[in-house]
C-alpha positions as CSV (number, residue, x, y, z in Angstrom):
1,X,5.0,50.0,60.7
2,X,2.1,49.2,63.3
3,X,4.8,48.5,65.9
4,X,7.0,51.1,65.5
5,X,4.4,53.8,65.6
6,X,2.6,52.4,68.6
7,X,6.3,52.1,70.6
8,X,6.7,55.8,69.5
9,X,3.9,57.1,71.1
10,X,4.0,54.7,73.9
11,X,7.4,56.8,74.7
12,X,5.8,60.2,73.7
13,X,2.8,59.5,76.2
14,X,5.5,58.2,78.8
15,X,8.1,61.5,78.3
16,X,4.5,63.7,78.5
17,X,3.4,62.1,81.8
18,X,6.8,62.8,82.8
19,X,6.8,66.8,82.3
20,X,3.7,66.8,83.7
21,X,5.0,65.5,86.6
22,X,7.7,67.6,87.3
23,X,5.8,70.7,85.9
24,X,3.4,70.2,88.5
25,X,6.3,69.5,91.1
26,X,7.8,72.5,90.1
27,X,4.4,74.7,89.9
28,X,3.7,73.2,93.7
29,X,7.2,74.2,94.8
30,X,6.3,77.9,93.6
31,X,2.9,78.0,95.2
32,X,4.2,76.9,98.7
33,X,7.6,78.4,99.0
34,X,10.0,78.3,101.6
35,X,8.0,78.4,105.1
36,X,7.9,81.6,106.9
37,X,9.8,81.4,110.2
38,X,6.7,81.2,113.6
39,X,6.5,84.1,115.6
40,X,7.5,83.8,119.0
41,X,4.8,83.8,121.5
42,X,4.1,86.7,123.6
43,X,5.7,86.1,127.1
44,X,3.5,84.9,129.3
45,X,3.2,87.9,132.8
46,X,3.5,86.6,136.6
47,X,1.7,88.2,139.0
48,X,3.4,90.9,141.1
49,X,4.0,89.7,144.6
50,X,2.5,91.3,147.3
51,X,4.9,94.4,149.0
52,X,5.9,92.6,152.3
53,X,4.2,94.5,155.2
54,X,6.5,97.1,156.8
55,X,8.3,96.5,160.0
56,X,6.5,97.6,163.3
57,X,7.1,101.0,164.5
58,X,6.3,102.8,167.7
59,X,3.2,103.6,166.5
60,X,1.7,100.7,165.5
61,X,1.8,100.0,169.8
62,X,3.7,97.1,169.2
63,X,7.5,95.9,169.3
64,X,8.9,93.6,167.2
65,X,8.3,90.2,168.8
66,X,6.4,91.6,171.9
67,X,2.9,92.3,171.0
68,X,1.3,95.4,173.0
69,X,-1.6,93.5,174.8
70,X,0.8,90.8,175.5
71,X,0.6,90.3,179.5
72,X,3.7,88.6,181.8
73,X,2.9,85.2,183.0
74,X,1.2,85.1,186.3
75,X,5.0,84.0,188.1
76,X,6.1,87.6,186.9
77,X,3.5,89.1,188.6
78,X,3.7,87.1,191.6
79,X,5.4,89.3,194.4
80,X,6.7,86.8,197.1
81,X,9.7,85.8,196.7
82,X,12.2,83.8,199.6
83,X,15.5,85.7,199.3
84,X,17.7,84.2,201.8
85,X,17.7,80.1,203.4
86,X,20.5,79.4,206.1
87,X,21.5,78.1,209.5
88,X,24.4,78.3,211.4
89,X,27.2,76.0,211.5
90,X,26.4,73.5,214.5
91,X,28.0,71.1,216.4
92,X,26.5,67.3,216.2
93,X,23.9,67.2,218.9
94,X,23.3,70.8,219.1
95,X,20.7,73.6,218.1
96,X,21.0,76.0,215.6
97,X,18.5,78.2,214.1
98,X,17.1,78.2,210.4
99,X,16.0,81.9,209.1
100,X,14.8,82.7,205.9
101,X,13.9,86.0,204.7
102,X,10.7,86.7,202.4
103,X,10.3,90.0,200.4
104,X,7.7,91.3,198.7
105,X,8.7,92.7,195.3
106,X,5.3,93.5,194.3
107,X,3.6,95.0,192.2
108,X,0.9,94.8,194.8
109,X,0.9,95.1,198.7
110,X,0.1,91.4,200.2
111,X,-3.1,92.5,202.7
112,X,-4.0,88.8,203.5
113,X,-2.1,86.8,205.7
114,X,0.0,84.4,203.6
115,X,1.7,80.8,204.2
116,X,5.2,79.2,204.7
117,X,6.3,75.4,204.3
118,X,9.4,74.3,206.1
119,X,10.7,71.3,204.6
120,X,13.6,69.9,207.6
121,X,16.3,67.8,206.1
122,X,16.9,64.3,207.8
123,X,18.4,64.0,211.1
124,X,17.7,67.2,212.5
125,X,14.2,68.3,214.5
126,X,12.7,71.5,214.7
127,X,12.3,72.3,218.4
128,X,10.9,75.6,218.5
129,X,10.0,78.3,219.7
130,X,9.0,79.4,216.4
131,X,8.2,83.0,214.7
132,X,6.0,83.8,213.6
133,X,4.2,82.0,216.7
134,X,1.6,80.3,214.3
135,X,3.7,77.2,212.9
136,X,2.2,73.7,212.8
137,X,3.7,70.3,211.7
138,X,2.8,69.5,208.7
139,X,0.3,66.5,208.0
140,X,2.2,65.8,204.3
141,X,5.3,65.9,205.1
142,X,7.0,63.9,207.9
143,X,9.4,66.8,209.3
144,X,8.0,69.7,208.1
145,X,6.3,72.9,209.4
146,X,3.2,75.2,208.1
147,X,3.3,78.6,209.4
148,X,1.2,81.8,208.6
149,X,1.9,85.2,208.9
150,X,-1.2,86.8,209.9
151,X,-0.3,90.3,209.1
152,X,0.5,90.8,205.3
153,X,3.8,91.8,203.7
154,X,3.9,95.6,202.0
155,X,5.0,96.3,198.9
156,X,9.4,96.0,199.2
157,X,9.1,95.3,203.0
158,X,10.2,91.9,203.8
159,X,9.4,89.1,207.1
160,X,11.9,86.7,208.5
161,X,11.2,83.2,209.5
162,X,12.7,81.4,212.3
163,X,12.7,77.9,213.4
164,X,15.7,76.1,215.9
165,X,16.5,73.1,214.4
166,X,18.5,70.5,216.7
167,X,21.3,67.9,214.7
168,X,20.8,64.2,215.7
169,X,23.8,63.5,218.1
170,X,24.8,60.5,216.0
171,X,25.9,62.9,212.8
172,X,29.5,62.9,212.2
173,X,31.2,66.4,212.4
174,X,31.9,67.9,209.0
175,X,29.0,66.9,207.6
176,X,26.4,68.0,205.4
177,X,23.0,67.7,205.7
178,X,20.9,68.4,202.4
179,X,16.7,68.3,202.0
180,X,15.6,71.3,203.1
181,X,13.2,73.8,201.5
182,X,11.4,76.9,202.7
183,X,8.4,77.9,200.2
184,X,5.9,80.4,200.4
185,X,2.8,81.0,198.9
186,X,1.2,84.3,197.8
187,X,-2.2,84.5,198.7
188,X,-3.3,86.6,196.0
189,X,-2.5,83.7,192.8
190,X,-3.0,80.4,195.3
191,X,-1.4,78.6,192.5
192,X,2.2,80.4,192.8
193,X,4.9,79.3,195.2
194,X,8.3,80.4,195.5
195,X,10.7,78.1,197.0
196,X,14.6,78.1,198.4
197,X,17.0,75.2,199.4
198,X,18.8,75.0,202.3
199,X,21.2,72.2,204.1
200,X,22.6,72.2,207.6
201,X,26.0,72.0,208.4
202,X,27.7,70.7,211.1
203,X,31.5,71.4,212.4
């Protein structure tokens, strides 16, 4: 009798325990509940970009790419300029002459007298007489002349050079003779020089 009453409430006290087990399973399910979908968060804001700055106009003094106060270069505003370098055709042995024409294209008047290099190409000599009057061979350069004009060059005048030039007797006829140079140099920007080729030709 003992036994059967202890087992008996050995399975009440088991089937108890149970119930209370799921009731509170059950009670927590009701107290918690499905979740509650999140909020999104608020979308964070970039900054604005700054407006781009609008295009130059014609009264901001500038052009686009060409700022107002920009000044040339110094070889822009260099006025001397050696338009024309030629001789004559010549016969082997004979003299021609070499003239080259110097303008002036400003902006300014040349007042001070300014110089001219006269490069000769190989085989031929300068024999003279020379204009203007005041040419000089030149200590760097082995068949070369300096000469001055002593006068100036206005604004869109231009000067002439002149130098004969004799052909070395041995040069074959048809041929030409390349190295020469005429360059001048504007007294008012010393470090500017303007400079033409030239060859002689023979027949």
């Amino acid at each position: 009798m003992s036994r059967l009453w202890g087992s008996t409430w050995w399975r009440v006290g088991l089937v108890a325990t149970a119930c209370a087990v799921g009731t509170g399973t059950a009670m927590a399910g009701g107290l918690t509940g499905p979740a509650a979908p999140a909020r999104p968060a608020p979308a964070a804001h970039a900054p604005a970009a700054p407006a781009a700055p609008p295009p130059p106009t014609a009264s901001d003094g500038a052009s686009a790419g060409r700022p107002a106060d920009r000044q040339p270069p110094e070889a822009e505003r260099s006025g001397l300029r050696v338009v024309e370098a030629e001789a004559a055709q010549v016969a082997p042995g004979g003299t021609t002459t070499l003239r080259a024409l110097i303008a002036n294209y400003g902006p300014d008047p040349t007042d001070a007298n300014f110089a001219v290099k006269v490069r000769i190409p190989a085989r031929v000599t300068p024999v003279g007489p020379y204009f203007p009057g005041d040419c000089r061979p030149d200590p760097a350069e082995a068949n070369g002349l300096d000469c001055t004009f002593d006068t100036g060059l206005p604004l869109l005048r231009t000067a002439v050079l002149e130098i004969p030039v004799q052909v070395d007797g041995g040069v074959l006829g048809g041929q030409r003779l390349d190295g020469g140079l005429v360059t001048v140099y504007d007294p008012d920007h010393p470090d500017i020089s303007h400079s033409r080729a030239f060859a002689v030709q023979t027949n």
